[in-house]
Structures are given as structure tokens and as C-alpha cells.
C-alpha positions as CSV (number, residue, x, y, z in Angstrom):
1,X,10.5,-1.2,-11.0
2,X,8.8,-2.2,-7.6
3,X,8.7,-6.3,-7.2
4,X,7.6,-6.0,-3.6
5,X,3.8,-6.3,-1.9
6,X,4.8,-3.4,0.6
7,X,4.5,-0.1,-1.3
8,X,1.8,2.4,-1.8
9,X,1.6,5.2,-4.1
10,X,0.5,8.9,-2.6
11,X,0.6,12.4,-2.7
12,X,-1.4,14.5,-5.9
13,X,-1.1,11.6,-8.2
14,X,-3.7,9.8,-5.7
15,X,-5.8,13.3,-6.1
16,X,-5.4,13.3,-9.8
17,X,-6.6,9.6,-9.8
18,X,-9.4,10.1,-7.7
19,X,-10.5,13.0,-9.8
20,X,-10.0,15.5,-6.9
21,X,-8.0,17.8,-9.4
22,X,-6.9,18.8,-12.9
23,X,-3.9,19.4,-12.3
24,X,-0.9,16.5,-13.7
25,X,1.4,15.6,-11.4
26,X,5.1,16.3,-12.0
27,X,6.0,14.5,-9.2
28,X,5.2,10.7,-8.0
29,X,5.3,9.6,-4.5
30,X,6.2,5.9,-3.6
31,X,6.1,5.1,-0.3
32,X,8.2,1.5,0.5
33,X,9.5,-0.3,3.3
34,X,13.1,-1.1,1.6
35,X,14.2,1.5,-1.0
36,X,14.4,5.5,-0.3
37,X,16.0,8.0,-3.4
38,X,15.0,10.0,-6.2
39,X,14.8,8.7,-10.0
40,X,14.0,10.9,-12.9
41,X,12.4,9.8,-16.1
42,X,12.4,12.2,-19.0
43,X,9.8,15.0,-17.3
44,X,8.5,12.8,-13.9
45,X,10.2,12.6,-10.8
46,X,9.6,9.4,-8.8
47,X,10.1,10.0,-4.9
48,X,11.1,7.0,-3.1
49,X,10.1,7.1,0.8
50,X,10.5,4.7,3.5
51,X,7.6,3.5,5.7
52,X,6.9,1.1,8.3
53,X,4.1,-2.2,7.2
54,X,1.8,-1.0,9.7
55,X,1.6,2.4,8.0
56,X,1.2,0.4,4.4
57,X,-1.5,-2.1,5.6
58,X,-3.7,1.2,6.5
59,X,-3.9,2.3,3.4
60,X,-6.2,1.6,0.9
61,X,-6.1,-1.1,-1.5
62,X,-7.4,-1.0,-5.2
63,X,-6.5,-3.4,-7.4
64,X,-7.0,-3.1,-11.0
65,X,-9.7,-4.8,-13.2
């Protein structure tokens, strides 16, 4: 869906993924520099917001295994 390097993902999902809460996120937050808008997928919402690079290179980076 994203085939871009400048994105991060935030809001609970980043909770839920550290293990901060229980709870399952309805809602996914995707902040990019290019695309903004709202998709639905069956029950998940996926937020697209706008950011700057400078904003996206300080956050953290994990990379999966």
C-alpha cells in the first residue's frame, strides 16, 4: 500500500505493539509525507496524515527480523 521510505506508523497501534495496552486498535495511523485520506478495510480504518521528513527521521526505527 505504502512503496515509499518516508512514513511512520503511530497513535494506539504503536501502544498496542509495545505492549502498553490490551486494548485492539480500530483505528491505524500513517503518518506520510505525500498521501493524506481515509481508507476502510472491512472493520479497520487507516488514517493517512501528512508530515514533514524532519518529523519522520525523529522517530524511531524498528525493522523487522
Amino acid at each position: 500500500m505504502i512503496n515509499e521510505k518516508d512514513y511512520f506508523i503511530g497513535g494506539w497501534v504503536t501502544a498496542n505493539y509495545r505492549m502498553l495496552t490490551e486494548q485492539v486498535p480500530m483505528k491505524i495511523k500513517v503518518f506520510t509525507t505525500k498521501r493524506q485520506g481515509i481508507k476502510k478495510y472491512l472493520t479497520t480504518t487507516i488514517i493517512f496524515k501528512r508530515t514533514t521528513i524532519k518529523r519522520i527521521k525523529d522517530a524511531v526505527i524498528k525493522k523487522n527480523q
